[in-house]
N, C-alpha and C positions, 0 to 999 in steps of 0.2 A: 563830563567829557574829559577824557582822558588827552595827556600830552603828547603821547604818540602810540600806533599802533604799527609792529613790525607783522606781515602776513605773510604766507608762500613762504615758509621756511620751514626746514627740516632744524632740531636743536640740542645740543648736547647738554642737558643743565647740569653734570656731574653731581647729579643726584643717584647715588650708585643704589641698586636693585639686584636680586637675583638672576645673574646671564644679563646684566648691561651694566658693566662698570660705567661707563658716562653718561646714563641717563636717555638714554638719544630718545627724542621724540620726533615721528616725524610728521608732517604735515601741520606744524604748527603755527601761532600768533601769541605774542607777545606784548602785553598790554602795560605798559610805562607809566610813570606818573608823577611829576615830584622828584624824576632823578632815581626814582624806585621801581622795581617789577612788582606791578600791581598782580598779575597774571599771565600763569600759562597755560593755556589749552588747544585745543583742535579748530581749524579755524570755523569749523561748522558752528562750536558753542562759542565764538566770541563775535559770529559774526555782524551782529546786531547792537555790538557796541561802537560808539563814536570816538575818535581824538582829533586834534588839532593837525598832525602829522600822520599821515597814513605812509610806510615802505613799502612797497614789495619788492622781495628777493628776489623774487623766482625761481623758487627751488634750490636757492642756496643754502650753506648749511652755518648756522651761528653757535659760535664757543662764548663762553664767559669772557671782558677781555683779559688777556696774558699778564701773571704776575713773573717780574722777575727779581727774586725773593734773596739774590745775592749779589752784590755790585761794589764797588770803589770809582765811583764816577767823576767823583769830584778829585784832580789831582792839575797838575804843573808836569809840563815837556814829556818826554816819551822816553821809552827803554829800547828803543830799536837795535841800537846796539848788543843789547844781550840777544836779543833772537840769533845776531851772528856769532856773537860767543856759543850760544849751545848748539849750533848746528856746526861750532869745530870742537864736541866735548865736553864742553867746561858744564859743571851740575850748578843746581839753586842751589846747595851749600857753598860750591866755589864761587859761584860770582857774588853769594854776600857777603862771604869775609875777603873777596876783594872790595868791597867800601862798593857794589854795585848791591843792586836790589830795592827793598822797601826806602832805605836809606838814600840812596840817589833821590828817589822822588820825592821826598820829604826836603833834599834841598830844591827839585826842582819847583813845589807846591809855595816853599815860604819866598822863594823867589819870583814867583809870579805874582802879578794884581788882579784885587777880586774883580775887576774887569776880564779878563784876561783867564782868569780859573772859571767865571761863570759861561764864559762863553765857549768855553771850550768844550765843558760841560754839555751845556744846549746843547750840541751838534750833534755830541753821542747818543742825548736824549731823543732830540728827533729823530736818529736810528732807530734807537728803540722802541719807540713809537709808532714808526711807520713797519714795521714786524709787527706791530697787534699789542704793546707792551700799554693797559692802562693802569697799573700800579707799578712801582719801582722802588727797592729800597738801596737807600746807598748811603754807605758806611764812610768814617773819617777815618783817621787812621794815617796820614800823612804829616800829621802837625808833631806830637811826641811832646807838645806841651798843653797848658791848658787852654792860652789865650789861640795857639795855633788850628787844636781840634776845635774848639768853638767857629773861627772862622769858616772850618771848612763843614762844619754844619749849617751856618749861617748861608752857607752859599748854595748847598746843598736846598735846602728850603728855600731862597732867592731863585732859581731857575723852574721851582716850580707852580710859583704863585699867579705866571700868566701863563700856564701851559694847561691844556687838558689833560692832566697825569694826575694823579696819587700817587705824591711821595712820603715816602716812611723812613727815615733818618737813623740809624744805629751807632753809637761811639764804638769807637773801634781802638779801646784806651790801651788795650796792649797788645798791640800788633808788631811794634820793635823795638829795639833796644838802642837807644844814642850812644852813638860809639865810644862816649865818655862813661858809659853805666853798664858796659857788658858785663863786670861783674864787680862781689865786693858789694863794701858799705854803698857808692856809689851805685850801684844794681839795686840794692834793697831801698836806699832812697828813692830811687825813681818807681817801683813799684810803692810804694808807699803813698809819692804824690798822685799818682791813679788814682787808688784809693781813698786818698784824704783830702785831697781837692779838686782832681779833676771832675771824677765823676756826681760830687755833690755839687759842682758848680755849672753843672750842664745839667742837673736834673732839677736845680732850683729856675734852671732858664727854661724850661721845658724842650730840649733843643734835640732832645734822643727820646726815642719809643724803647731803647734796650738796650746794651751793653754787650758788647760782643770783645773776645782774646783770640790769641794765638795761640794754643798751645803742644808747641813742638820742640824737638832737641836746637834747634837753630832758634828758637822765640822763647817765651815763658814756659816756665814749668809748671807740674800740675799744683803744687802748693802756692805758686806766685798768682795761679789764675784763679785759687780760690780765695785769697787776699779781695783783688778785681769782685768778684763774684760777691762775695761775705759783702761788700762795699757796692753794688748793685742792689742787690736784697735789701739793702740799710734807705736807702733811698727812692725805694718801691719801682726800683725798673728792672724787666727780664731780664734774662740772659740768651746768650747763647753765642755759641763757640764754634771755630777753627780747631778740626780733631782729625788725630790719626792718616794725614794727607802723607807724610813720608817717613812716620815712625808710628808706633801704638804707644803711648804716652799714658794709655787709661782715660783721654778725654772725655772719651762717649761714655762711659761711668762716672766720670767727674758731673758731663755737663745734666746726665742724668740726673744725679743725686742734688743740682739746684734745678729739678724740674724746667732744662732749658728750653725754650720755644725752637730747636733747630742746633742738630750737630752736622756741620759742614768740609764737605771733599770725602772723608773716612776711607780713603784707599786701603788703610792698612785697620781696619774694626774686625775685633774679634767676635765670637759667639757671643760672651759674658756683655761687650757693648753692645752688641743688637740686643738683649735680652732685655738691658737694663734702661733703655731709650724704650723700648716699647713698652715697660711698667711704666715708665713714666712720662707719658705722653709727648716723648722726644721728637720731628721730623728731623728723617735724615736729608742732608739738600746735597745731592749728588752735581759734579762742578765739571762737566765733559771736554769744556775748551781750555781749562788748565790741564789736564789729565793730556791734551792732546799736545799743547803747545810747550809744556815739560818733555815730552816722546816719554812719558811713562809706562811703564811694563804692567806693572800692578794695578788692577782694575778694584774697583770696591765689591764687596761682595754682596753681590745683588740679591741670589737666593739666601743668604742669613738672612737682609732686613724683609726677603718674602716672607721666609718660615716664621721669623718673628711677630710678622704683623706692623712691622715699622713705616708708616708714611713715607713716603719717597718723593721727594720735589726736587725739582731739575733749576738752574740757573747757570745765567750767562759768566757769573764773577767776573763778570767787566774790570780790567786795572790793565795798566802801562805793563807790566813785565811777564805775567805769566797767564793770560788770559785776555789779549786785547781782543775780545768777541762783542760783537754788536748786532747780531742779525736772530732771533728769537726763533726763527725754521733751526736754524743752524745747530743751535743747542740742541733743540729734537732730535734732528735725523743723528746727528754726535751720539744724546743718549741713545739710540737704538741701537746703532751701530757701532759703536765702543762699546759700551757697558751693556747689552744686552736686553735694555728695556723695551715692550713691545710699545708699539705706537702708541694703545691704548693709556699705558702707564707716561708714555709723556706730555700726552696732552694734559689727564690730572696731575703731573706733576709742575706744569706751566703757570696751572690755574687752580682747580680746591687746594691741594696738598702744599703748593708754594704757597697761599693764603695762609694755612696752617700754621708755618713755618713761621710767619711774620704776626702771629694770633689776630688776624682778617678773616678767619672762618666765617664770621659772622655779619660780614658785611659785604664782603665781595669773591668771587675765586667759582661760584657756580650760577646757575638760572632760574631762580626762585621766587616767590613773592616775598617782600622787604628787602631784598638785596638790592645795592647799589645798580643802577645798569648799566654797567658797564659792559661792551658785545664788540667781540669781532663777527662780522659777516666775509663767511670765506666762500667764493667760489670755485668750490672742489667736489668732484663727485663722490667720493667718500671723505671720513674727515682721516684715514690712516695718512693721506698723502701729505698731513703737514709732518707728519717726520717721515716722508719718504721722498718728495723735490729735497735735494743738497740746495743751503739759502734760498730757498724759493722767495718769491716778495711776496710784502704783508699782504692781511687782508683787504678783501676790494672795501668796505667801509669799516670805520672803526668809531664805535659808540663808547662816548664818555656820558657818567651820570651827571657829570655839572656842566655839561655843554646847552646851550639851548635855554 
């Protein structure tokens, strides 16, 4: 006897096929087990099996649940203030060598208590969540040292040990520069301690799945990030990078060339980086609510990573200054409508192709036997309309595999 049985549903498994990029099967049942998809078939051929929990939908239509595959969740106070700086002018270069930016919230993170950063957290989470969101990855990245980014990993892990989520943890070891180390020996020090102690002491803690930089004319360079990088590799954890968001830096070739799990925003990726992400099993994770909340002109180029063959996953980049997004419709109808993806393409980029990006291919992000079950049940009469409602609310239920 099975643990549950979902019936009367229509299903997307993003199990892509000739003429159905998302797999859609319809009139189906879904047979659980153990926190696993035991099965998926027709209800005619499952109809003769038992579980403990019988659903019916009614004709509802069920997705994988939603990964959102880019985040900065974990932070201290808000950037409010710069939303009204850039809507009188002022660029992301100018309000970060006014001493505003990444660096504000790095005082405001070590100024708050892990009471206080965890909770704060929660609340985004349960946004997110209640959007369909059952994996999340969220990155550090506010600390700039080592005991700092440990804590905000620690916390990051802390809000999700009584929640129904799947969190996935990234150091985010060069994401800025303390304004003591903009440059100079003082610069080279600080990349070095990335390097030579942060990240071997966060990977002997187990406290990161990967290693994520910056690299831009305002952040790290491309040789600073392969210090980072060479120093992830040494330590047996992925990569993957912040590229080409408001200059072409060569990232998407950099992060190619350490076979990164995910080059992220790439506003400005040429041919040569879509070519060389897709030899080397790159996702690109397209970032629609910074792209909006910047008023950016330059859109990423969607048909290069077509033509190329480049996976495409969409996320919320949740963070205080350039991206405070929390609603996982929101994202979608953004990608459709900004960047020009069609629904189809945002759905798998919510779910398989953000799994990708986080290397969860293998366990969650579609609707298949051994996959996690993780399932939103949406009642929509096609599934186009989750990037077509602006914020719509989440799905009517939201299935975690460790619930139950």
């Amino acid at each position: 006897m099975w643990d549950r049985l979902i019936t009367d549903c229509h299903v997307a498994t993003m199990v892509a096929s000739a003429g159905n990029p998302l797999g859609l099967f319809p009139n189906a049942t879904i047979g659980i087990d153990g926190g696993k998809i035991v099965r998926v078939g027709k209800r005619t051929e499952l109809a003769g099996f038992k579980a403990k929990e019988v659903i019916a939908c009614g004709g509802a239509w069920i997705t994988p649940g939603l990964v959102d595959c880019h985040t900065h969740l974990v932070f201290g106070g808000t950037r409010a203030n710069e939303h009204a700086m850039r809507r009188a002018g002022a660029t992301y270069e100018e309000i970060a060598k006014a001493g505003g930016g990444i660096v504000s919230t790095v005082k405001a993170s070590k100024a708050a208590t892990d009471e206080e950063l965890q909770a704060s957290a929660r609340r985004r989470l349960h946004a997110m969540m209640a959007g369909g969101v059952t994996t999340i990855e969220i990155k550090s990245g506010y600390g700039l040292d080592t005991a700092a980014e440990m804590r905000l990993l620690n916390a990051a892990r802390a809000i999700g040990r009584d929640e129904p989520v799947r969190i996935v943890t990234t150091l985010l070891a060069a994401h800025a520069l303390p304004p003591e180390a903009k440059e100079g020996a003082a610069r080279d020090a600080y990349v070095r301690m990335i390097a030579e102690e942060m990240i071997p002491a966060v990977a002997k803690a187990g406290l990161a799945s990967s290693v994520d930089a910056f690299c831009e004319s305002i952040a790290f360079t491309p040789a600073e990030v392969e210090r980072v990088f060479t120093a992830a590799r040494a330590n047996g954890l992925p990569v993957r990078l912040h590229a080409e968001q408001l200059t072409n830096q060569k990232g998407a070739e950099l992060a190619a060339r350490y076979k990164a799990l995910s080059a992220d925003h790439l506003e400005h990726l040429d041919a040569a980086g879509a070519r060389a992400m897709a030899a080397a099993g790159t996702v690109a994770v397209l970032l629609p609510g910074a792209f909006y909340a910047l008023n950016e002109k330059k859109k990423p180029p969607v048909d290069l990573l077509r033509d190329a063959g480049v996976p495409i996953a969409i996320a919320s980049d949740c963070n205080p200054g350039t991206s405070p997004l929390l609603n996982p419709q929101l994202v979608m109808n953004m990608a459709c409508t900004l960047f020009g993806l069609t629904p189809e393409e945002a759905i798998a980029g919510m779910t398989i192709n953000a799994a990708r990006a986080l290397g969860l291919a293998h366990e969650v992000g579609s609707i298949e036997a051994g996959k996690a079950a993780d399932l939103c049940v949406w009642r929509v009469s096609e599934l186009s309309e989750l990037g077509y409602w602006i914020g719509m609310p989440g799905p009517e239920r939201r299935i975690f595999a460790g619930e139950g």
